[in-house]
C-alpha positions as semicolon CSV with decimal commas, in nm:
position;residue;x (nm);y (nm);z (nm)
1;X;0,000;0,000;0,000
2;X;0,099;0,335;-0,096
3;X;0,170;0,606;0,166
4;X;-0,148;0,791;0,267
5;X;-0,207;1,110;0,081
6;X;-0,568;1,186;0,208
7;X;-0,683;1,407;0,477
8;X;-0,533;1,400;0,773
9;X;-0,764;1,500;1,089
10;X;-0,965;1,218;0,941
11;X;-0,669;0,984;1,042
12;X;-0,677;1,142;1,380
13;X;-1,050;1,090;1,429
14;X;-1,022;0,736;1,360
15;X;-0,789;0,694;1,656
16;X;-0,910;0,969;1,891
17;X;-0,618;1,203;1,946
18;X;-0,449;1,457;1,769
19;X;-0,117;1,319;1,582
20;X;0,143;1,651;1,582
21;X;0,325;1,442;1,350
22;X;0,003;1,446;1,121
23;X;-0,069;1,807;1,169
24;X;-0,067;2,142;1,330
25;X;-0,413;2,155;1,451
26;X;-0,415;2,155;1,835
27;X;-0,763;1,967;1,913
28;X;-1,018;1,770;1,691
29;X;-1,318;1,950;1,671
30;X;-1,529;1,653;1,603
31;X;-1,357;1,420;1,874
32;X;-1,519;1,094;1,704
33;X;-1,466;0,871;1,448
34;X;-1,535;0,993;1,059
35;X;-1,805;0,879;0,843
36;X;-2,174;0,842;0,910
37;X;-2,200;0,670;1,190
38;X;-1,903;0,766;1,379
39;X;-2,125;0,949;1,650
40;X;-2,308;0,678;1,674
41;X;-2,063;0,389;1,796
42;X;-2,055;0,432;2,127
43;X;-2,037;0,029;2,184
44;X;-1,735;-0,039;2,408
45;X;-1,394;-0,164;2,189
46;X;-1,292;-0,527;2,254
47;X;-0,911;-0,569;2,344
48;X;-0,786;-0,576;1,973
49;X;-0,933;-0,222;1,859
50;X;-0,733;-0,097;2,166
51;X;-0,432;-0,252;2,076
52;X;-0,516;-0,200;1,680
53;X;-0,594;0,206;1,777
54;X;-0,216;0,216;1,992
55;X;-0,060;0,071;1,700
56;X;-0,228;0,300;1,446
57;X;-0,136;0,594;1,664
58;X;0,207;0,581;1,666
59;X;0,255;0,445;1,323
60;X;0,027;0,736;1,146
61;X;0,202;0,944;1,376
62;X;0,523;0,868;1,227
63;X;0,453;0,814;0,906
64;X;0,575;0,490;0,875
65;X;0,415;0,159;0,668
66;X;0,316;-0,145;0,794
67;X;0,608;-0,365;0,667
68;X;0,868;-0,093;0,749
69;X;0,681;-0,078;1,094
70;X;0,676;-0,467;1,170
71;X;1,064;-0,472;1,135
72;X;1,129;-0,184;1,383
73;X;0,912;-0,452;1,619
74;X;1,150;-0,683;1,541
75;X;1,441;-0,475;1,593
76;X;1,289;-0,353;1,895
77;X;1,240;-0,708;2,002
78;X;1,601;-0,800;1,953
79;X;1,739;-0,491;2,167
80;X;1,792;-0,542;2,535
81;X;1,574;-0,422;2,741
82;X;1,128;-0,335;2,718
83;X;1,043;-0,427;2,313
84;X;0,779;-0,110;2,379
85;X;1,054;0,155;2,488
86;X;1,298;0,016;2,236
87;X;1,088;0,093;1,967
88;X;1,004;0,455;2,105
89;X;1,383;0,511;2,103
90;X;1,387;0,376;1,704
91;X;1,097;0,553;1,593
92;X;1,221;0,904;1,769
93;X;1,569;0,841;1,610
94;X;1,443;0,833;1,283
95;X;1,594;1,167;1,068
96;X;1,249;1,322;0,928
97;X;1,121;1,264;1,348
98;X;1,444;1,473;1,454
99;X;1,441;1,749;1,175
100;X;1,066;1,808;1,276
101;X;1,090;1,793;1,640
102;X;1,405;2,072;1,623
103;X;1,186;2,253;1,420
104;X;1,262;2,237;1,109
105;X;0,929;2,155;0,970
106;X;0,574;2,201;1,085
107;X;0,531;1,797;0,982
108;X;0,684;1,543;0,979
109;X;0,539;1,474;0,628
110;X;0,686;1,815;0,539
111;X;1,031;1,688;0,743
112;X;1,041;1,414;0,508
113;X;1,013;1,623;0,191
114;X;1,332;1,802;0,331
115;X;1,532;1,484;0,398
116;X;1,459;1,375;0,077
117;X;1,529;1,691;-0,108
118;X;1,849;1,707;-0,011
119;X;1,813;2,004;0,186
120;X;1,973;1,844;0,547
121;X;2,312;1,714;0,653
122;X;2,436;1,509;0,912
123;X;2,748;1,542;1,066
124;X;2,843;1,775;0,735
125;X;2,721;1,494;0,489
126;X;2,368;1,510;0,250
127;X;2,154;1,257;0,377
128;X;1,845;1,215;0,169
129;X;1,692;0,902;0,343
130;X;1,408;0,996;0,590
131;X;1,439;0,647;0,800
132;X;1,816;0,700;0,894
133;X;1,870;0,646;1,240
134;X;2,045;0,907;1,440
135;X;2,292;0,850;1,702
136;X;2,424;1,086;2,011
137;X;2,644;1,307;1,951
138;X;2,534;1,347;1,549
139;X;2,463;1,746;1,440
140;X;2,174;1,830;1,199
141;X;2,178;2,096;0,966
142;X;1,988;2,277;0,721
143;X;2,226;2,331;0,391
144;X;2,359;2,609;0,399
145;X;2,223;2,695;-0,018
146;X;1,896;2,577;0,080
147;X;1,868;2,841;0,420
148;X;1,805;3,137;0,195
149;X;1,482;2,935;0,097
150;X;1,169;3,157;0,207
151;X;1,005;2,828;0,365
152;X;1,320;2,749;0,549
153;X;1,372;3,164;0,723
154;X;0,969;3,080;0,836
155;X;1,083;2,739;1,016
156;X;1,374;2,909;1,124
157;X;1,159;3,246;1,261
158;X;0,945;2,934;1,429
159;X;1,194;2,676;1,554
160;X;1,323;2,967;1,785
161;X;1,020;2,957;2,079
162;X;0,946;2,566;1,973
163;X;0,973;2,360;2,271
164;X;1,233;1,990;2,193
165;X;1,272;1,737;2,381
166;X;1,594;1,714;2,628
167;X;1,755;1,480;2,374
168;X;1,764;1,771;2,137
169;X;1,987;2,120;2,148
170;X;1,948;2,365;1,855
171;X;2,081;2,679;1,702
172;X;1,876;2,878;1,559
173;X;2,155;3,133;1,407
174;X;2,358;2,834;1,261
175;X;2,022;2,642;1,134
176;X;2,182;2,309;1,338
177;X;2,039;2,083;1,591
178;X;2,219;1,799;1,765
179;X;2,124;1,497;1,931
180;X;2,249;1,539;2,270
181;X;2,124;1,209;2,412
182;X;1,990;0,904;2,310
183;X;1,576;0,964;2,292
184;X;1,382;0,768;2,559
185;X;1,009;0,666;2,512
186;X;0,888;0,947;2,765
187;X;1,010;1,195;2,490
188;X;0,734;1,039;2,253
189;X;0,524;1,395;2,181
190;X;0,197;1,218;2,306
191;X;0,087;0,961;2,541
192;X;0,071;0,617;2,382
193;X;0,013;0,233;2,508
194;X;0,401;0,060;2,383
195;X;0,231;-0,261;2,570
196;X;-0,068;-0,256;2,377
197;X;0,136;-0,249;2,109
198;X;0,392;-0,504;2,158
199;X;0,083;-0,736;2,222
200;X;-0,052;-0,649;1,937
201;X;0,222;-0,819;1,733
202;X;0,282;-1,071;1,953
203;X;0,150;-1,339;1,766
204;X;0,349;-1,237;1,453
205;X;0,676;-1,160;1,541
């Protein structure tokens, strides 16, 4: 399946929360799910949909596909330690998560675009692949032909007052970021069941 290009409060809806990933909007203003009936099912969810609803959270949140998503499980699986805050560490390691949550971007749909424009380096080098996995110590920056960009100056004007997670330092004057620390699932930018997701695929991985 392709990536979803379709609206994207309609993706929030259909799990319940807003997904800042997803979008800028700061509440849903019709908190249910979309179509017809979605006022109308008030029935209470068996045990899947709440795992199914964690799962689709964080991965719509993220942007990431099903396949690409079931081998961060396994990854995360593999890792010492919780498979649920191993694969909050992954997922907020990713490039396109970093370059949007130093501001950068509004999205991290619009982060990706960046990545894969060639407009960021890491560590002084052109990385154009949105899934590469940062490690402490690496510096982010915005090339320096692409800053003079009149979409990049409004990110910059807006990345100054953004709040970041402790993991994260940035410079607005230089246009560079750096991962301070390695991310820890409390830094995930909403709250979010890891359990109910690692039982979720525990059947299949």
């Amino acid at each position: 399946m392709a990536r979803y290009r379709g609206p994207r409060l309609r993706k929030c809806r259909a799990v319940g929360a807003v997904l800042p990933g997803l979008t800028t909007a700061g509440t849903l203003e019709r908190p249910y799910p979309p179509g017809v009936h979605g006022q109308n099912r008030r029935s209470k969810p068996s045990e899947y949909k709440i795992r199914l609803i964690e799962k689709q959270k964080l991965r719509w949140h993220f942007g990431v596909l099903e396949k690409q998503f079931i081998r961060y499980v396994k990854e995360a699986s593999r890792r010492k330690g919780p498979t649920g805050q191993n694969l909050a560490v992954i997922l907020e390691s990713r490039l396109d998560n970093v370059v949007w949550r130093l501001g950068f971007a509004a999205t991290i749909p619009a982060a990706r675009q960046l990545v894969v424009h060639q407009h960021i380096l890491v560590d002084g080098k052109r990385v154009d692949r949105p899934s590469y996995l940062l490690k402490a110590g690496q510096v982010i920056t915005i090339r320096e032909k692409s800053r003079s960009k009149e979409f990049v100056q409004t990110a910059l004007g807006l990345a100054a007052t953004r709040t970041r997670p402790q993991y994260l330092e940035m410079d607005p004057a230089k246009a560079e970021g750096t991962m301070v620390a390695t991310p820890v699932a409390e830094d995930l930018p909403m709250p979010v069941n890891l359990q109910a997701i690692v039982e979720f695929y525990s059947q299949t991985v």
